[in-house]
N, C-alpha and C positions, 0 to 999 in steps of 0.2 A: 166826379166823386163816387159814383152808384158805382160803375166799373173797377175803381181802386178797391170800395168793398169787397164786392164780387171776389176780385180775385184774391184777396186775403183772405174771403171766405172758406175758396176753395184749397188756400193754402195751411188753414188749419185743419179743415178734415184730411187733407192730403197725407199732410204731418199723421194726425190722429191715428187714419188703417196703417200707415205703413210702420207704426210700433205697434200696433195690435200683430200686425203677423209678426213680427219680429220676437215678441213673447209667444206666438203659440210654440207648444211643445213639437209641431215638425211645420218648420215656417212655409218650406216650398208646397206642402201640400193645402196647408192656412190660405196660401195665396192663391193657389190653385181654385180650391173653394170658392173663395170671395166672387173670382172670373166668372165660375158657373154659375153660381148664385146672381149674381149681376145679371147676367145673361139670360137667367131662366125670367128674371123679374123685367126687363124690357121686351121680352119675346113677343106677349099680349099688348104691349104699346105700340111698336109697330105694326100688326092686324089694324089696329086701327088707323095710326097716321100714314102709314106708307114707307116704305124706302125712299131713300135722297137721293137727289139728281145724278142719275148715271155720272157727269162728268168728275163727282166726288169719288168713284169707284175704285179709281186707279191709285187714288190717295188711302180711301181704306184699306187696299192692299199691302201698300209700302208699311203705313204706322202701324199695321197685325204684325207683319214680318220684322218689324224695327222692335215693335215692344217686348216680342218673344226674346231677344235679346238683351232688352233692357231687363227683362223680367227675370232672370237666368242669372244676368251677372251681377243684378243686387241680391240676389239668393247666394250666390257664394261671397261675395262680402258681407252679407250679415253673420253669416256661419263663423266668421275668420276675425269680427270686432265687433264693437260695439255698438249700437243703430246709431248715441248720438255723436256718433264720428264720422259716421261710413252715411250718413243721409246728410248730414249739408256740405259733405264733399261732391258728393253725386249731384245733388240738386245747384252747388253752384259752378261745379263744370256745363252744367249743361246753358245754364244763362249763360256763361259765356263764351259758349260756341251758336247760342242762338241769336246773338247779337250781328258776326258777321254771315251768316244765314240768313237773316231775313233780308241783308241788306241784299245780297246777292241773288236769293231765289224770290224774292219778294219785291225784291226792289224799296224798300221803305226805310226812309232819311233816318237816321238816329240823331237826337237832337245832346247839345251839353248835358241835361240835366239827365239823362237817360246813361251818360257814358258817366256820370260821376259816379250816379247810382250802382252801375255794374264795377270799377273799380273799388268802388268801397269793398264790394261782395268778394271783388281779387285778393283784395285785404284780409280779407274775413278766413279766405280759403287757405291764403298762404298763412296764417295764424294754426290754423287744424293741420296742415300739411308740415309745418315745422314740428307739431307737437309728435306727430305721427314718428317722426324719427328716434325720440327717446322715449316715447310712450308704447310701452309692451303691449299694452292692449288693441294697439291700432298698425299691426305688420306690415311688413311693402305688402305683402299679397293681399289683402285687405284693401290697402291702397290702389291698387293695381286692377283689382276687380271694379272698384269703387269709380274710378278714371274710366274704365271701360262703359259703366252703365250710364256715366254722366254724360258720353259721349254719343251713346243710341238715343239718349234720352232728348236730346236736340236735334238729332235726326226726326222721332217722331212727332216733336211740339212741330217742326215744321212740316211735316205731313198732314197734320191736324191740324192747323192753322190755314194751309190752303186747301184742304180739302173740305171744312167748315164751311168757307169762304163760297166752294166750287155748288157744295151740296144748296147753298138758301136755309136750311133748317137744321140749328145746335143741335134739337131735341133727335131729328130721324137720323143725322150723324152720329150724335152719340150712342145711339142704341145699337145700330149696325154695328161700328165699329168694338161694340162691347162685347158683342154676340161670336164678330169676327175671331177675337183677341182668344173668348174662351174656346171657342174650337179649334185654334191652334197650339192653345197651354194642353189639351187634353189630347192634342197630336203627338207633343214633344213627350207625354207624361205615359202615354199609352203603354207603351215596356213597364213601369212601375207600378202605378194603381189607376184604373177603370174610373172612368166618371162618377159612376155610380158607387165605388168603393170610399172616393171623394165624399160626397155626399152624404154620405153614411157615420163617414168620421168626423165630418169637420161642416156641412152643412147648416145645423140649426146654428152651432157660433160663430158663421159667414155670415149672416143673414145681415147686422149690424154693421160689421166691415164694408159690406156689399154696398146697400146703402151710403154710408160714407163716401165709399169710392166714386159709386155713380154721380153722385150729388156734385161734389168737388170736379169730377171730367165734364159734368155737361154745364158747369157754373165758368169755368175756363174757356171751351167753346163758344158758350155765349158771348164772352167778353171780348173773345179775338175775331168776332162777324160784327164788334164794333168800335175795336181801337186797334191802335199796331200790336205787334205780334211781340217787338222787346220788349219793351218794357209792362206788356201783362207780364210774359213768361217769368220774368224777372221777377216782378210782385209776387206772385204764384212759387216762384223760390224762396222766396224769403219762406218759406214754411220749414227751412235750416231754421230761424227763431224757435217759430214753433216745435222742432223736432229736438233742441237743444233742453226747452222746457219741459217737453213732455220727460225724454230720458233721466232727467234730475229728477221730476217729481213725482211720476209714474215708474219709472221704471230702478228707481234707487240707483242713480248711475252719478258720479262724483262731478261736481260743477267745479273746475278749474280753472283758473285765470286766465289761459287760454282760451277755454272755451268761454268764457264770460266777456273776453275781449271781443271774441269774433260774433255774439251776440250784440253788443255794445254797436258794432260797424254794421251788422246787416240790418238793426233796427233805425239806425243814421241815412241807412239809402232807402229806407222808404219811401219819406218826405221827397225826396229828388227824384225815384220814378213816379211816386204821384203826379209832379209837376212835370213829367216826361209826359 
């Protein structure tokens, strides 16, 4: 039960930053921010705990290289719709591409209750993807970018799940691979605006993003050096819930039947990955 928390924990603040950048006034640089802000704020935690275990290294490589592309392509789908469309399409492509992933590169059994749970969420997704057809606000291109990032985005859970596993230590994984993550946003970002340009515009209202984000990645990590890898990621997706509530309530965004429907199912597969 602690670990279903956990991950639902981290799947409301997940939810939470990723509509904060989505309301900033220039999101890719909002997010941009957040990274270096994160990054500056475990910089001093590492001095003191150390780097993780070399053989996790090769994994931090891949999820920096995987995220910059997850990072990217939900920056041009949020541009082109709306977050509460274009985030639990992403998040539950990505559950269920992580499902035959881990069986494969992990090797770890999926039990019924785990495949009812991610079918439901297939449910849920094919509910927002029907909508997306007659819904002006949600484009194929939208859609398109959306399927792209859902799809890095399970390339990295599995990076981080064995790389978590490789390191012994959530906390020195997390922090590397955060530190990682920002020195390659500000690789990709360098033609446009300077670190420190960042910083200047969007730093002090990072700080709270930052925080969130960190909290929710090293609360996830935790979870996956002590239960399988579906059905956390899964749980941790369900933050589509969360991100369907936030858009309604925070962000004045119209609750539809469709979307209420696909709330309805991803709240029903809870229960059955918990019991995963």
């Amino acid at each position: 039960m602690p670990l279903v928390l956990l991950a639902l924990l981290s799947a409301l603040l997940h939810a939470g930053w990723n509509a904060a950048v989505k309301v900033a006034p220039r999101p890719t640089e909002a997010m941009a921010a957040q990274m270096i802000v994160g990054a500056l704020m475990v910089v001093p935690v590492l001095a003191v705990i150390g780097l993780p275990a070399m053989a996790s290294w090769p994994w931090v490589a891949a999820s920096t290289a995987t995220n910059v592309v997850t990072v990217l392509t939900m920056m041009r789908a949020y541009r082109a719709a709306e977050f509460g469309v274009v985030y639990p399409v992403m998040r539950a492509i990505g559950v269920l591409l992580v499902v035959p992933l881990s069986t494969w590169i992990a090797r770890e059994a999926i039990s019924g209750y785990a495949i009812g749970g991610v079918l439901l969420i297939v449910a849920a997704l094919a509910l927002l993807a029907r909508s997306a057809t007659t819904d002006r606000s949600f484009p194929p291109a939208a859609l398109g970018w959306a399927l792209a990032s859902g799809g890095a985005t399970a390339v990295y859970v599995l990076c981080d799940a064995q790389g978590v596993r490789a390191a012994g230590d959530a906390f020195a994984y997390g922090c590397l691979t955060s530190v990682t993550n920002a020195l390659a946003m500000c690789i990709r970002l360098r033609r446009e605006i300077s670190p420190i340009g960042i910083l200047k515009g969007s730093g002090l209202r990072a700080i709270p993003v930052a925080a969130a984000s960190m909290a929710s990645y090293i609360l996830i990590l935790w979870v996956w050096t002590h239960g399988p890898i579906a059905p956390a990621a899964a749980l941790r997706d369900t933050s589509a819930v969360f991100a369907i509530l936030i858009a309604v309530v925070w962000l004045r965004e119209r609750l539809t039947p469709v979307r209420l429907a696909a709330v309805v199912l991803a709240a029903i597969a809870i229960p059955l990955l918990r019991l995963a």
